[in-house]
Biopython code that builds the backbone (N, CA, C, O; Angstrom):
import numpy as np
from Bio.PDB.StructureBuilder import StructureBuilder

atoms = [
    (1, "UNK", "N", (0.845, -1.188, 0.000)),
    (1, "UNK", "CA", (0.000, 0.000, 0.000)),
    (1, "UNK", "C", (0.887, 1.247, 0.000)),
    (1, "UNK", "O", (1.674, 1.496, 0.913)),
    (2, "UNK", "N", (0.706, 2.035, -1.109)),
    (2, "UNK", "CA", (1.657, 3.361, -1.022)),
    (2, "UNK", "C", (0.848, 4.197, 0.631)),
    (2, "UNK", "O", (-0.067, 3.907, 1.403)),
    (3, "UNK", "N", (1.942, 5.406, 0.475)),
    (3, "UNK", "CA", (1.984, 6.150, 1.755)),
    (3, "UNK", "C", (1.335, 6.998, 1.384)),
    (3, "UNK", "O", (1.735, 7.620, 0.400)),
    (4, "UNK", "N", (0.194, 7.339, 1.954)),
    (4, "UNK", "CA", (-0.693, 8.887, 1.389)),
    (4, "UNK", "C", (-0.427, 9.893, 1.946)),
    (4, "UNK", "O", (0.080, 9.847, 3.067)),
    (5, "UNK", "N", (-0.678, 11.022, 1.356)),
    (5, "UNK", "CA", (0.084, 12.267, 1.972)),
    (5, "UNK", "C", (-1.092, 12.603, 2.983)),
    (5, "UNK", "O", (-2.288, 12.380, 2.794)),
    (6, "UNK", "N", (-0.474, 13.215, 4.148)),
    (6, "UNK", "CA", (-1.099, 14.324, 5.176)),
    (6, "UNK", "C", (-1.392, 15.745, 4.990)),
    (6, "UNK", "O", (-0.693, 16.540, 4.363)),
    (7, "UNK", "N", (-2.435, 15.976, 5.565)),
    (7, "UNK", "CA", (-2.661, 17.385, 5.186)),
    (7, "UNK", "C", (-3.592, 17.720, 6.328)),
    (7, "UNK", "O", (-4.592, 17.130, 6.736)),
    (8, "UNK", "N", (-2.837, 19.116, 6.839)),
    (8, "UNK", "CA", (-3.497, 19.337, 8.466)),
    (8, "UNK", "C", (-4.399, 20.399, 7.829)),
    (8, "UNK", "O", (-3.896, 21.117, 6.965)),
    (9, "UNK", "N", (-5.879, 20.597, 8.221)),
    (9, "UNK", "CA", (-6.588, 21.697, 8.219)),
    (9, "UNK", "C", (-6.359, 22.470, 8.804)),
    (9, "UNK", "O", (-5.765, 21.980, 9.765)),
    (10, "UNK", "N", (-6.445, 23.844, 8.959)),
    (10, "UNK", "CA", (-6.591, 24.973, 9.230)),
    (10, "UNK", "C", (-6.448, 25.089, 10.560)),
    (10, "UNK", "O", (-5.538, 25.727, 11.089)),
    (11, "UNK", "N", (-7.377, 24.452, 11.187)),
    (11, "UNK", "CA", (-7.146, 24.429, 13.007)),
    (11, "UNK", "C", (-6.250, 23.244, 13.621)),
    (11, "UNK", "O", (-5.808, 23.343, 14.765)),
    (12, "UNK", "N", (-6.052, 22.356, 12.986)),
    (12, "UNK", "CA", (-4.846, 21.419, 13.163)),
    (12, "UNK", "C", (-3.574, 22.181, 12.826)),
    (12, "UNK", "O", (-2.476, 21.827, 13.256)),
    (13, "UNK", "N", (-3.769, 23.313, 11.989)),
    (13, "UNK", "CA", (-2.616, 23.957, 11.644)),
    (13, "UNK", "C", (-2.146, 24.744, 13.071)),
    (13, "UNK", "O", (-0.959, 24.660, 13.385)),
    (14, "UNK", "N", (-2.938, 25.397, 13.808)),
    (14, "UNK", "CA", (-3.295, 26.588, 14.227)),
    (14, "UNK", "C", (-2.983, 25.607, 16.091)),
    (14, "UNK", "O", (-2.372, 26.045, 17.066)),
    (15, "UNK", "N", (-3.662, 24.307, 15.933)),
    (15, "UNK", "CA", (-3.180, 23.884, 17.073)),
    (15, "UNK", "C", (-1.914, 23.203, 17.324)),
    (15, "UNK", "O", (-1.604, 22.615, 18.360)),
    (16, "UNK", "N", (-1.016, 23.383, 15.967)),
    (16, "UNK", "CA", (0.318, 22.696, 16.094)),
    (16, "UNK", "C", (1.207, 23.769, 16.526)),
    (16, "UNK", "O", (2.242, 23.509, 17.139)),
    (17, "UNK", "N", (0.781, 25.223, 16.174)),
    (17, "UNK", "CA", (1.438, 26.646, 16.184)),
    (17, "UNK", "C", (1.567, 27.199, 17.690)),
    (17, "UNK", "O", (2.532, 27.726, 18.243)),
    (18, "UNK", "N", (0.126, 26.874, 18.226)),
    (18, "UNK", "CA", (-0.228, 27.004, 19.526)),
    (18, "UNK", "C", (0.766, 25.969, 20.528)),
    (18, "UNK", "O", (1.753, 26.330, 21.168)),
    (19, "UNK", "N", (0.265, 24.778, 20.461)),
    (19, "UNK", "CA", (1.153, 23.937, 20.648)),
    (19, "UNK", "C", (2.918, 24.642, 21.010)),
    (19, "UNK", "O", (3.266, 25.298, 21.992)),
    (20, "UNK", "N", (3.635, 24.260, 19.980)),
    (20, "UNK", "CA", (4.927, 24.434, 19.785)),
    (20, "UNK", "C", (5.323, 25.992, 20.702)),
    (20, "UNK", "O", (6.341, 26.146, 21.376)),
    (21, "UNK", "N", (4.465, 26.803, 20.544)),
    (21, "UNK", "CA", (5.031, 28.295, 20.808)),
    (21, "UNK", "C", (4.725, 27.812, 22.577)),
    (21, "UNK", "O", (5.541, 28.492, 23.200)),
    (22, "UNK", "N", (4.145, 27.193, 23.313)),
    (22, "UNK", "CA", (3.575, 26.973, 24.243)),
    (22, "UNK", "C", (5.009, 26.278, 24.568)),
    (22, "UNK", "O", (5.828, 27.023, 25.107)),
    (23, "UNK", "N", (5.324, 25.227, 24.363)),
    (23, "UNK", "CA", (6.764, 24.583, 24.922)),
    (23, "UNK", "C", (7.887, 25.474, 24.593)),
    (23, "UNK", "O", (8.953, 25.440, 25.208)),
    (24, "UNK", "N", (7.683, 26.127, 23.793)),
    (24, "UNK", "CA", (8.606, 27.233, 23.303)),
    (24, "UNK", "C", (9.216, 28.187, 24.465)),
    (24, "UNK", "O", (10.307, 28.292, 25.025)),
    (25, "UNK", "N", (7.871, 28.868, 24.547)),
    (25, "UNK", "CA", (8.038, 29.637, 25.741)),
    (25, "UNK", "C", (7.999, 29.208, 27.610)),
    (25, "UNK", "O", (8.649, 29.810, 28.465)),
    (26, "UNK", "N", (7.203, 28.218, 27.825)),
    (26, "UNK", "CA", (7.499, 27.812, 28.565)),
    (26, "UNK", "C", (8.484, 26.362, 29.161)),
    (26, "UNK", "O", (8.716, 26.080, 30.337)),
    (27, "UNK", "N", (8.848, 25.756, 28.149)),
    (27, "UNK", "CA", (10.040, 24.629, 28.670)),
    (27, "UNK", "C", (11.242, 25.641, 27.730)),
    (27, "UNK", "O", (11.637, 26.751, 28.088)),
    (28, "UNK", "N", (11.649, 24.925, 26.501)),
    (28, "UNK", "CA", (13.219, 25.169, 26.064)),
    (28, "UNK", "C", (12.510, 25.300, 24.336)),
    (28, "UNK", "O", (11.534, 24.653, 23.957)),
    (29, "UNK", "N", (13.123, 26.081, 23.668)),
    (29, "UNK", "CA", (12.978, 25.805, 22.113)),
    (29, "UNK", "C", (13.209, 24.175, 22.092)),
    (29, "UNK", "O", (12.328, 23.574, 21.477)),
    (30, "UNK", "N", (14.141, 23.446, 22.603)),
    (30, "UNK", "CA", (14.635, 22.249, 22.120)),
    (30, "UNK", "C", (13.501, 21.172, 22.472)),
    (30, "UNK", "O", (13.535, 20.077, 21.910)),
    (31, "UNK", "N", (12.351, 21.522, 23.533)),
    (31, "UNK", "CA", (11.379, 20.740, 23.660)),
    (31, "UNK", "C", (10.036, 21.108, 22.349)),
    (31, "UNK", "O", (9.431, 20.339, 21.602)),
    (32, "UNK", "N", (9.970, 22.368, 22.491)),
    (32, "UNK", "CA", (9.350, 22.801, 21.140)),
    (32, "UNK", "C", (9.782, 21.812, 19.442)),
    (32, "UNK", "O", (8.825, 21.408, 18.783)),
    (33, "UNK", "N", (11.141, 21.555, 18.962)),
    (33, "UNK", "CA", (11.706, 21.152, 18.403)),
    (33, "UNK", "C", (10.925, 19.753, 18.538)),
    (33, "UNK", "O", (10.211, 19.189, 17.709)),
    (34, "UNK", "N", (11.266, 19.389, 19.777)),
    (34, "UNK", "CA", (10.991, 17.733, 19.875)),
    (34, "UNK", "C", (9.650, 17.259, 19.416)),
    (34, "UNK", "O", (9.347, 16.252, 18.776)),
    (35, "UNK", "N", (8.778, 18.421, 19.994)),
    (35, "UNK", "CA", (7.242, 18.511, 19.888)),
    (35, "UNK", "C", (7.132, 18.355, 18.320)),
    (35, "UNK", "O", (6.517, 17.371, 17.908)),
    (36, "UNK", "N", (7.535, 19.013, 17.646)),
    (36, "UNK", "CA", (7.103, 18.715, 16.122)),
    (36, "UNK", "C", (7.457, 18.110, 15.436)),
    (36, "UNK", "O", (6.816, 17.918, 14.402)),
    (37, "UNK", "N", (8.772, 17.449, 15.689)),
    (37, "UNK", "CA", (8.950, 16.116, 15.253)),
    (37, "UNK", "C", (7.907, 14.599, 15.457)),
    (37, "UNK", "O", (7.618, 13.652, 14.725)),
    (38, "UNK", "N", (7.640, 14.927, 16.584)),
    (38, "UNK", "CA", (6.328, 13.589, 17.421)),
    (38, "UNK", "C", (5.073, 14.275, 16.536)),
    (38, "UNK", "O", (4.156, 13.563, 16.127)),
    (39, "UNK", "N", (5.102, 15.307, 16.352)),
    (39, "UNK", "CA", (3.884, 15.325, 15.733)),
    (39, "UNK", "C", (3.835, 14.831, 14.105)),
    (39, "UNK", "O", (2.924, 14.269, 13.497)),
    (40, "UNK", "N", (5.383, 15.331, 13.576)),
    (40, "UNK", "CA", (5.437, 14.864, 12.172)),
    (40, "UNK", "C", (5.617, 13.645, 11.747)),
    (40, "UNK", "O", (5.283, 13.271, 10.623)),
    (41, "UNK", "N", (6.352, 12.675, 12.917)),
    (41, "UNK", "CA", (6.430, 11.405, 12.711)),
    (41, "UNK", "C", (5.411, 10.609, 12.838)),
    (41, "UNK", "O", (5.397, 9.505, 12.293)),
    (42, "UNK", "N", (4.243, 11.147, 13.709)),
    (42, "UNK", "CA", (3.248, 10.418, 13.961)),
    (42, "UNK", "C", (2.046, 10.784, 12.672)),
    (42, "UNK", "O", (1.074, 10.049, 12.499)),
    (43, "UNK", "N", (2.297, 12.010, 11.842)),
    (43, "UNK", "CA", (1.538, 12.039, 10.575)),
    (43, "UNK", "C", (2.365, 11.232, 9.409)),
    (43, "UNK", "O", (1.889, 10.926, 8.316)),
    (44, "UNK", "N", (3.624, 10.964, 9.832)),
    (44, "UNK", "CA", (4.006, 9.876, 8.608)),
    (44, "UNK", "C", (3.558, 8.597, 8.746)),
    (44, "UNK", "O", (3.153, 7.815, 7.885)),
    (45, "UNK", "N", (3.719, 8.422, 10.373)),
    (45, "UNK", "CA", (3.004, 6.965, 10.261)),
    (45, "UNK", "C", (1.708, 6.689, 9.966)),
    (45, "UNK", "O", (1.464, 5.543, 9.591)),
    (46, "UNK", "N", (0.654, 7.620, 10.063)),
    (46, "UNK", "CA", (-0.972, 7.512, 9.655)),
    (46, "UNK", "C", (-0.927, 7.625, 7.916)),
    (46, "UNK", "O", (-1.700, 7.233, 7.042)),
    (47, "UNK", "N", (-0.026, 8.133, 7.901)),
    (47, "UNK", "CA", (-0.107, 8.509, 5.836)),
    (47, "UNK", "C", (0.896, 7.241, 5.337)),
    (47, "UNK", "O", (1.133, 6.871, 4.188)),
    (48, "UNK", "N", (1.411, 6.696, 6.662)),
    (48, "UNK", "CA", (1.552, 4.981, 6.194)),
    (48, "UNK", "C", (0.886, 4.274, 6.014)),
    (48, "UNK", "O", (0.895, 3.548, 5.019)),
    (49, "UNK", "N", (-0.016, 4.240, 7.022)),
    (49, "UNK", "CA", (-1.027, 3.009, 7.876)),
    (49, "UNK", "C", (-1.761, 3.861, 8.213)),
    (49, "UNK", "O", (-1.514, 4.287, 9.341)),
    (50, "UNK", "N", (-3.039, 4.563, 7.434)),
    (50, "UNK", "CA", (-3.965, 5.169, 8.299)),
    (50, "UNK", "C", (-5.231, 4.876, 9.189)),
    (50, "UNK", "O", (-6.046, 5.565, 9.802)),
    (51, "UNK", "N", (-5.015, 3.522, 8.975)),
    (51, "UNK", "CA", (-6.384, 2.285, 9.728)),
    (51, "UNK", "C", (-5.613, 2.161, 10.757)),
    (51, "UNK", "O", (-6.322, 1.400, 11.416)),
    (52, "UNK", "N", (-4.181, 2.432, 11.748)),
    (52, "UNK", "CA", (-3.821, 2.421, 12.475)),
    (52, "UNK", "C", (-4.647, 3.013, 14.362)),
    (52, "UNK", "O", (-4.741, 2.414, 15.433)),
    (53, "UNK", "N", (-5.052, 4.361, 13.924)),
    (53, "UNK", "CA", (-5.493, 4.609, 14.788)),
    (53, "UNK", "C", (-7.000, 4.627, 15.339)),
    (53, "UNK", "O", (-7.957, 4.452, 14.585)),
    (54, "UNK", "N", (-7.084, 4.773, 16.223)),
    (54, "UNK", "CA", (-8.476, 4.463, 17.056)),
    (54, "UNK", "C", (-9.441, 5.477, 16.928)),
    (54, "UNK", "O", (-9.316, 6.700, 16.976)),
    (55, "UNK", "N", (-10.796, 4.491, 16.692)),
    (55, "UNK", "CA", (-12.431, 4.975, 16.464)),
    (55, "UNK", "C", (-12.864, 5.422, 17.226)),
    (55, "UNK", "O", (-13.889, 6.068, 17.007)),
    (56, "UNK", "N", (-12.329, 5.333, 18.556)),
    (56, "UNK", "CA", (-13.283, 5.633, 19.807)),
    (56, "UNK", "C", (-13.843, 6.562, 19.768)),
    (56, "UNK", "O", (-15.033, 6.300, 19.940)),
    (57, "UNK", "N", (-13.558, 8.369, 19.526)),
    (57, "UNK", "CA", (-14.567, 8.997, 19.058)),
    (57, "UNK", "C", (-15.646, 9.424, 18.070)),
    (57, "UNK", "O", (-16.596, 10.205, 18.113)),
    (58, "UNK", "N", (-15.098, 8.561, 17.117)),
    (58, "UNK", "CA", (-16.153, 8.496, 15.778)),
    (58, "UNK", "C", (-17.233, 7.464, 16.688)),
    (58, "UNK", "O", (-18.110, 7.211, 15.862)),
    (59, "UNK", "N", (-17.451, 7.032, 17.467)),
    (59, "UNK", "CA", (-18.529, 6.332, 17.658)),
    (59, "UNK", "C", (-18.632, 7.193, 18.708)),
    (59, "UNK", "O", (-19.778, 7.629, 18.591)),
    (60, "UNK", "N", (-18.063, 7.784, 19.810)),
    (60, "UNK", "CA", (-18.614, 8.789, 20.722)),
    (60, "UNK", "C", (-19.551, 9.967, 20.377)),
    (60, "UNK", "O", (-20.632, 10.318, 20.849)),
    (61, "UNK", "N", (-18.427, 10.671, 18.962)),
    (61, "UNK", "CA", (-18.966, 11.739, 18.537)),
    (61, "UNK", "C", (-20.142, 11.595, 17.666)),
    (61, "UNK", "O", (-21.016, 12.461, 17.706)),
    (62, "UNK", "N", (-20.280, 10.231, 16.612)),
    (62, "UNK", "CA", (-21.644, 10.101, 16.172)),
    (62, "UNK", "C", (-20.388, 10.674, 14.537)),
    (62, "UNK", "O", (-20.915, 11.224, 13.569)),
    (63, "UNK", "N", (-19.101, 10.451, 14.554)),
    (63, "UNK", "CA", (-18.211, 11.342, 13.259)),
    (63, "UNK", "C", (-17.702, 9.971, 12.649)),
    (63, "UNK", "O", (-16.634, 9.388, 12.838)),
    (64, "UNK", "N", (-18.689, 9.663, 11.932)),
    (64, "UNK", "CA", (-18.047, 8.358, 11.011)),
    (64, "UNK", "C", (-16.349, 8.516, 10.853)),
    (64, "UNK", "O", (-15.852, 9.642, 10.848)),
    (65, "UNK", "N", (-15.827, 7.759, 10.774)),
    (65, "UNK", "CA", (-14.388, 7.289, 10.243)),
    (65, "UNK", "C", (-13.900, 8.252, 11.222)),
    (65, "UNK", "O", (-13.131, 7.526, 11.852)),
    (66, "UNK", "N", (-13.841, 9.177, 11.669)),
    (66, "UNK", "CA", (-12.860, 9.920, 12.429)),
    (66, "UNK", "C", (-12.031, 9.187, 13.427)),
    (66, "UNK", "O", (-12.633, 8.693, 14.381)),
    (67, "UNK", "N", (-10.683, 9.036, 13.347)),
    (67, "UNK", "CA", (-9.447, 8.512, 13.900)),
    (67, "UNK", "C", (-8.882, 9.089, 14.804)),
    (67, "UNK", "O", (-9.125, 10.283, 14.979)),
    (68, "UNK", "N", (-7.867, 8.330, 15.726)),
    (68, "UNK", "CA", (-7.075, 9.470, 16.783)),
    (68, "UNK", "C", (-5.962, 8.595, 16.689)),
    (68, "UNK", "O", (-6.050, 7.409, 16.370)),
    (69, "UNK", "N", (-4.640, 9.353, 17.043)),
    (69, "UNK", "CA", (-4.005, 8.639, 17.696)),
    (69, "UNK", "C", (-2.658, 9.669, 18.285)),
    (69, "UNK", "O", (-2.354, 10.844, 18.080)),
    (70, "UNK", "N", (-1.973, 8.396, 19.228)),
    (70, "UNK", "CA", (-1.620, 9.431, 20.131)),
    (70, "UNK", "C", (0.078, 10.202, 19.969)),
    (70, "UNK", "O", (1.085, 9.500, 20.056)),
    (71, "UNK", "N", (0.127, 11.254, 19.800)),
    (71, "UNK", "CA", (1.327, 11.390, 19.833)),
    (71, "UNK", "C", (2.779, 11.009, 21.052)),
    (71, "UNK", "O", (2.972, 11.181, 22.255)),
    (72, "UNK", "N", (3.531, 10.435, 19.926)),
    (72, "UNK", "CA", (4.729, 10.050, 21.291)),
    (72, "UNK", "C", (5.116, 10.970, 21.897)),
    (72, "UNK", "O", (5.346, 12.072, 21.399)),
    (73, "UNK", "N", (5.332, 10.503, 23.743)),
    (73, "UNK", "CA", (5.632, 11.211, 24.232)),
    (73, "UNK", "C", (5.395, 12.600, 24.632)),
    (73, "UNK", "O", (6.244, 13.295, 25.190)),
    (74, "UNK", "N", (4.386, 12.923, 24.373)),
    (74, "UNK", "CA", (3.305, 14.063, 24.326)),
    (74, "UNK", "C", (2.209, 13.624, 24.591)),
    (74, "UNK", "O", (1.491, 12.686, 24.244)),
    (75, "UNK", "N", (2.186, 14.617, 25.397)),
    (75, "UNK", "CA", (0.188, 14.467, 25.719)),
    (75, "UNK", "C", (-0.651, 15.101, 24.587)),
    (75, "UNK", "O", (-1.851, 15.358, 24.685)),
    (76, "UNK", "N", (-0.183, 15.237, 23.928)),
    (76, "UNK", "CA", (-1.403, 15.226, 22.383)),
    (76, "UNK", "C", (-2.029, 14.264, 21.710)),
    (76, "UNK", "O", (-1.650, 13.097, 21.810)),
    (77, "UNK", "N", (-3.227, 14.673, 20.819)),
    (77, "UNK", "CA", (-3.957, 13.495, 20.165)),
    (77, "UNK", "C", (-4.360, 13.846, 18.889)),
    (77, "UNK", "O", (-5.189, 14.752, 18.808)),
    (78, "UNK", "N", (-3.868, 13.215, 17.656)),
    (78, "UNK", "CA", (-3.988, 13.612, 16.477)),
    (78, "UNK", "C", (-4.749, 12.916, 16.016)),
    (78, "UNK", "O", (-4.553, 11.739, 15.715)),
    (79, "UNK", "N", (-5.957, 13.666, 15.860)),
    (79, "UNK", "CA", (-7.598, 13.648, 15.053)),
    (79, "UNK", "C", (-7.366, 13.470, 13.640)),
    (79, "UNK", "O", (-7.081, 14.520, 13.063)),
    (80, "UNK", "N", (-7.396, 12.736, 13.131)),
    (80, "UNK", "CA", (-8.034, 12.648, 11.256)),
    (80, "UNK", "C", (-8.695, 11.710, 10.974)),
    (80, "UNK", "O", (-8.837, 10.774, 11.761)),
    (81, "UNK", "N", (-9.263, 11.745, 9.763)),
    (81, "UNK", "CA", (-9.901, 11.019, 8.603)),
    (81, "UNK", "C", (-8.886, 10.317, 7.554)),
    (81, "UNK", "O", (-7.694, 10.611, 7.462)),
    (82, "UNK", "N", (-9.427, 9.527, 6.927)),
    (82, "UNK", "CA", (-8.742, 8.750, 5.805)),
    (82, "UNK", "C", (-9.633, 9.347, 4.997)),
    (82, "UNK", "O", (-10.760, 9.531, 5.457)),
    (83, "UNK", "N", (-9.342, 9.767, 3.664)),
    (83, "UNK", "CA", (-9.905, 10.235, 2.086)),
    (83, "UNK", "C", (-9.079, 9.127, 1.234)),
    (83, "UNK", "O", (-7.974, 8.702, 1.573)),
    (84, "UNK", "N", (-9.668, 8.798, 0.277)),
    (84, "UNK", "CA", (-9.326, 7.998, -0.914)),
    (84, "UNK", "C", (-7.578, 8.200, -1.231)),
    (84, "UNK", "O", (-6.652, 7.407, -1.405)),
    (85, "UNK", "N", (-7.703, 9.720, -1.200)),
    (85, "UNK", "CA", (-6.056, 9.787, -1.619)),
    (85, "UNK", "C", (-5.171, 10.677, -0.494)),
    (85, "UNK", "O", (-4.129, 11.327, -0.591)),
    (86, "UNK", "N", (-6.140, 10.377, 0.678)),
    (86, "UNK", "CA", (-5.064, 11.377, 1.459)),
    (86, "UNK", "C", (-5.764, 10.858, 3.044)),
    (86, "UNK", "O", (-6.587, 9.992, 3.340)),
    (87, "UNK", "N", (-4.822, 12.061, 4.002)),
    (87, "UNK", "CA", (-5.111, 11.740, 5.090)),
    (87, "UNK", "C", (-5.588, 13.028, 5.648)),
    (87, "UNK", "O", (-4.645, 13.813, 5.546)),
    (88, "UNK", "N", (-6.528, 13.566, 6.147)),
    (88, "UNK", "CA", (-6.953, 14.973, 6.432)),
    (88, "UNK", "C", (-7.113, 14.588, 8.221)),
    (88, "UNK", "O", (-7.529, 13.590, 8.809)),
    (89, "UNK", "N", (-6.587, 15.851, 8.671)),
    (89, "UNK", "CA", (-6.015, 15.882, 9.812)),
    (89, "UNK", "C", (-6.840, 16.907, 10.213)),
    (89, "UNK", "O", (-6.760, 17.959, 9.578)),
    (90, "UNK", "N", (-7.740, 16.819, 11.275)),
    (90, "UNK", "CA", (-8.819, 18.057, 11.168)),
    (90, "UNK", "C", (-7.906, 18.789, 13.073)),
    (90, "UNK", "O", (-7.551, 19.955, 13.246)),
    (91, "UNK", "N", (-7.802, 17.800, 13.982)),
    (91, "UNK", "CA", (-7.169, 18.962, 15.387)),
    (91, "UNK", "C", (-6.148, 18.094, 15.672)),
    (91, "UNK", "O", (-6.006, 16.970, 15.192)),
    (92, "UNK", "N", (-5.324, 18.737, 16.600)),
    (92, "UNK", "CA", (-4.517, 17.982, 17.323)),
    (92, "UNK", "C", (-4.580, 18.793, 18.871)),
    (92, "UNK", "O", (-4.008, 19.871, 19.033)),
    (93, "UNK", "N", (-5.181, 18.263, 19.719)),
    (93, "UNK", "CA", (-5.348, 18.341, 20.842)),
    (93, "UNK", "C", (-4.917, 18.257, 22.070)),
    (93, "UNK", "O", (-4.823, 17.030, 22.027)),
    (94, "UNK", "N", (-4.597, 18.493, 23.061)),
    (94, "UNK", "CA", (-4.052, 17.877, 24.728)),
    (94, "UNK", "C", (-5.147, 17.325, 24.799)),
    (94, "UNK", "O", (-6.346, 17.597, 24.749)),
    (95, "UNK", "N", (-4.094, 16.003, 25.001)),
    (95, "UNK", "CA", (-5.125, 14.823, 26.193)),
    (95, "UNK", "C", (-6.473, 15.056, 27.168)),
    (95, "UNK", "O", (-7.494, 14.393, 27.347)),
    (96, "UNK", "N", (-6.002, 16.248, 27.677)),
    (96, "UNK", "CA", (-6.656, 16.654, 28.703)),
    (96, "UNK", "C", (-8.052, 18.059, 28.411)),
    (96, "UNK", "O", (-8.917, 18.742, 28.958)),
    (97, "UNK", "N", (-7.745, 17.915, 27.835)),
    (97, "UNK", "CA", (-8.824, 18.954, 27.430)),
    (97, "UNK", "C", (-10.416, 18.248, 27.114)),
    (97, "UNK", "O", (-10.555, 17.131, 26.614)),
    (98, "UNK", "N", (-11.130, 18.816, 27.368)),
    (98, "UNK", "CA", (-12.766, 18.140, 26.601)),
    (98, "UNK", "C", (-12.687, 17.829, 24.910)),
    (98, "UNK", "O", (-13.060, 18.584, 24.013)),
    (99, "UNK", "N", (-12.163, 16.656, 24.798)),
    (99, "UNK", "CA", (-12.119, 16.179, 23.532)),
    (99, "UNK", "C", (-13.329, 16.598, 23.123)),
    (99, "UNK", "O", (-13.325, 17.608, 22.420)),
    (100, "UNK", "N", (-14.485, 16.042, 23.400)),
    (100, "UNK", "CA", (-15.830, 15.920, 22.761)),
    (100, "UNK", "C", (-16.426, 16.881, 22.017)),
    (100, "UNK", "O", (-16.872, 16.803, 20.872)),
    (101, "UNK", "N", (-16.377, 18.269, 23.157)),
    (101, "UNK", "CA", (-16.586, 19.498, 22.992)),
    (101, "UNK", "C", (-15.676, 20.194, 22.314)),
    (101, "UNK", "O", (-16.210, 21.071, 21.636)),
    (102, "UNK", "N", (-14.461, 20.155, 22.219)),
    (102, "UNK", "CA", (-13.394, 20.708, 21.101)),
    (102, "UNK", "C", (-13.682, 20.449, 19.398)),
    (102, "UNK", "O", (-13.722, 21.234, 18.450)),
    (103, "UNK", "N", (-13.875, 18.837, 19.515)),
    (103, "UNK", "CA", (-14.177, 18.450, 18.224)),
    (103, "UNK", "C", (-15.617, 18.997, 17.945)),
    (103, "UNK", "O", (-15.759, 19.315, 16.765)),
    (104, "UNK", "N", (-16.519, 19.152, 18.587)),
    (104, "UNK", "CA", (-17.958, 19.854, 18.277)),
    (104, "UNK", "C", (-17.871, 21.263, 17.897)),
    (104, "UNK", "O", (-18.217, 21.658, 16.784)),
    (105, "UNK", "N", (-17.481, 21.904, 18.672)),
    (105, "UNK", "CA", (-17.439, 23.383, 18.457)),
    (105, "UNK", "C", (-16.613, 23.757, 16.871)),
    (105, "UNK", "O", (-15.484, 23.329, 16.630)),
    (106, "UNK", "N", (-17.254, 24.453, 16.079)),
    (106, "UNK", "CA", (-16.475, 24.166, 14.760)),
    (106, "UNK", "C", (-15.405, 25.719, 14.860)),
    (106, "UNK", "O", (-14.508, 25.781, 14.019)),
    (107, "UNK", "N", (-15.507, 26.645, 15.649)),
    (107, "UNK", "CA", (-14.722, 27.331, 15.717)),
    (107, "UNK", "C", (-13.116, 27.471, 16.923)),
    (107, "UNK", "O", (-12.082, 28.139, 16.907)),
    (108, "UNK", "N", (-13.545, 26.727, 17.570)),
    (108, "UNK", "CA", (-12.953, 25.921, 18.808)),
    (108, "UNK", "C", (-11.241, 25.692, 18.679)),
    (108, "UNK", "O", (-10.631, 25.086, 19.560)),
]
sb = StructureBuilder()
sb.init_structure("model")
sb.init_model(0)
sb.init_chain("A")
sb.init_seg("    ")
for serial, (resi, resn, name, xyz) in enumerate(atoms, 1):
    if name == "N":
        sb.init_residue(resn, " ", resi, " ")
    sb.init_atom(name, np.array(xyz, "f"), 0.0, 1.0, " ", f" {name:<3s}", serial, name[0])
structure = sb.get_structure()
């Protein structure tokens, strides 16, 4: 099976930015650094294997096919879909936050 490309939406964009500037400023640039590597390695592996990660909120949320999985070593959780020729990456989240309600709110 070829590797399909990733592609973060807009607020997956926006929560990787958030993200990073957040370890940025509060741990070391070099944890920031680390942070987006776990995040990029973990979108190569879904645009490997994108049946890899877990349904649990597509059946919570009532969001057909919607996927998670977890980033290493980070308390983040990278939300996408599988498309025919790609992998669309709609948030990437802290663990800890109200998943449910994050993914609902469409401005969120």
């Amino acid at each position: 099976m070829a590797t399909k490309p990733v592609q973060f939406r807009d607020l997956a964009t926006i929560d990787l930015e958030s993200a990073s500037s957040y370890y940025a400023a509060e741990a070391v640039v070099a944890t920031a650094i680390r942070f987006v590597d776990a995040v990029e390695a973990t979108a190569q592996r879904i645009g490997r294997n994108p049946s890899l990660g877990s349904l649990r909120f597509a059946y919570e949320l009532s969001l057909p096919d919607l996927r998670v999985m977890a980033v290493s070593k980070f308390p983040y959780l990278l939300f996408y879909v599988e498309r025919e020729n790609s992998v669309d990456v709609w948030r990437l989240l802290h663990a800890s936050r109200d998943i449910p309600a994050s993914l609902q709110e469409p401005d969120s």
